[in-house]
N, CA, C and O of each residue as an XYZ file, in Angstrom:
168
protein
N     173.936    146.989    211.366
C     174.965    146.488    210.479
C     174.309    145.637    209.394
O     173.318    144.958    209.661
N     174.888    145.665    208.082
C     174.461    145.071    207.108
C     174.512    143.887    206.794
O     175.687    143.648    206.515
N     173.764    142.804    206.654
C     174.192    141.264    206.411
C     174.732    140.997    205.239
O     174.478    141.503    204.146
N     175.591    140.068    205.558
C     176.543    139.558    204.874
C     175.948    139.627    203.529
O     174.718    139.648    203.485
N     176.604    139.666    202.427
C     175.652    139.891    201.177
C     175.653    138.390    200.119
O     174.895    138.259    199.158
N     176.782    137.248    200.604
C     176.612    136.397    200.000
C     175.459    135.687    201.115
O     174.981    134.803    200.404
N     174.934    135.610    202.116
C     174.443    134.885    203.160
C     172.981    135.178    202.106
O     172.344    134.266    201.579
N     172.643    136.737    201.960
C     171.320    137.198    201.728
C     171.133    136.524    200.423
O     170.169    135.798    200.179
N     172.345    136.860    199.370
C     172.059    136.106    197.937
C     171.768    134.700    197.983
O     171.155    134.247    197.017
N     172.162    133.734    199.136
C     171.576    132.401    199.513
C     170.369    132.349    199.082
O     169.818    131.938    198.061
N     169.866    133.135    200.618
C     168.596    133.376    200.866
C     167.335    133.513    199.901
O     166.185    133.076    199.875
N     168.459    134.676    198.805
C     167.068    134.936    197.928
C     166.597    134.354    196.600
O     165.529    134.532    196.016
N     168.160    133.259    196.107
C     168.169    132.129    195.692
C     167.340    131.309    195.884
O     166.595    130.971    194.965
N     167.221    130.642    197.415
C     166.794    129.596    197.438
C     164.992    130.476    197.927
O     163.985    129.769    197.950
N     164.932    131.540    198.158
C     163.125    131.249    198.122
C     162.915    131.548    197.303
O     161.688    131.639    197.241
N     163.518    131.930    196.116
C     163.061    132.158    194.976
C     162.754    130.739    193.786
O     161.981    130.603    192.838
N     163.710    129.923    194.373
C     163.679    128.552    193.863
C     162.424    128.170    194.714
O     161.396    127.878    194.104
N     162.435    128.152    195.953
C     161.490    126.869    196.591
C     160.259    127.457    196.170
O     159.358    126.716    195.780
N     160.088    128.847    196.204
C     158.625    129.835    196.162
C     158.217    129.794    194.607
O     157.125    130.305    194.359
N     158.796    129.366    193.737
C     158.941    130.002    192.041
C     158.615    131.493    191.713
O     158.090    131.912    190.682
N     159.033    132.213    192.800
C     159.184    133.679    192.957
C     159.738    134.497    191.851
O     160.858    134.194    191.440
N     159.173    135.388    191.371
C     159.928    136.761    190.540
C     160.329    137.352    191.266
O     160.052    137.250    192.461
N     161.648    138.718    190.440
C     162.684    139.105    191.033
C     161.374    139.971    192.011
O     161.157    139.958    193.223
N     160.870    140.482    191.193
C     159.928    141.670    191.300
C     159.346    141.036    193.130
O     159.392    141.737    194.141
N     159.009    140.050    193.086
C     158.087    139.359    194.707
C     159.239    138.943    195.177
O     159.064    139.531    196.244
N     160.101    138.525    195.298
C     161.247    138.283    196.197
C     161.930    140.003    196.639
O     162.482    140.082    197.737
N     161.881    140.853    196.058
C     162.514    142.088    196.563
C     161.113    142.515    197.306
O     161.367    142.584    198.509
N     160.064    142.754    197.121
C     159.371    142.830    197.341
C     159.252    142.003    199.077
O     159.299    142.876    199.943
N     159.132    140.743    199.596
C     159.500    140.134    200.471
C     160.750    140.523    201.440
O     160.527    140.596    202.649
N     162.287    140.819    200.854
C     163.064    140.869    201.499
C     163.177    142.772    201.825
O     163.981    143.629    202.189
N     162.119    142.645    201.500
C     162.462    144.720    201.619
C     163.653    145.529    200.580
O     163.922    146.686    200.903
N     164.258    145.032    199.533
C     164.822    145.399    198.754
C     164.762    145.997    197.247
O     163.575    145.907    196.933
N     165.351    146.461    196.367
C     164.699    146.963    194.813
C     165.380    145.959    194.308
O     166.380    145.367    194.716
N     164.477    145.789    193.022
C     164.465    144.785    192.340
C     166.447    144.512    191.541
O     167.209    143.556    191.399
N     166.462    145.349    191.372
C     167.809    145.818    190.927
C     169.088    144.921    191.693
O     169.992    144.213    191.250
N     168.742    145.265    192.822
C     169.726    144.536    194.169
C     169.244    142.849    194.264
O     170.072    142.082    194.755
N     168.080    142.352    193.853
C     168.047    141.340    193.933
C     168.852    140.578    192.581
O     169.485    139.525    192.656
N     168.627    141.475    191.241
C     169.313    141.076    190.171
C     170.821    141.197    190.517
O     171.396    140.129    190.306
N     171.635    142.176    190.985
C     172.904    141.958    191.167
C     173.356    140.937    192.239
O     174.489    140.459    192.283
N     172.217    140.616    193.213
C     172.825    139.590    194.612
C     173.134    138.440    193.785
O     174.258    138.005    193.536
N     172.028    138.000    193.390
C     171.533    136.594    192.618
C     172.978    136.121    191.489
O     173.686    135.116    191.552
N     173.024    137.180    190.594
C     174.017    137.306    189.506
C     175.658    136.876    190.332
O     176.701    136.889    189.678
């Protein structure tokens, strides 16, 4: 089953803040395309 999708956009918020991560290395990290990290985030 799929996790919650505001829980993950948390997630990739905040390591993207704590890490100073690009979309590109945060999808990269969470196993996702870059694309999906731009629409979670947004």
């Amino acid at each position: 089953m799929k996790e919650n999708i505001e829980e993950r956009a948390c997630r990739l918020a905040v390591y993207m803040i704590e890490n100073r991560a690009t979309v590109r290395a945060a999808a990269q990290k969470f196993g996702i395309s870059k694309s999906t990290v731009h629409i979670e985030v947004t």
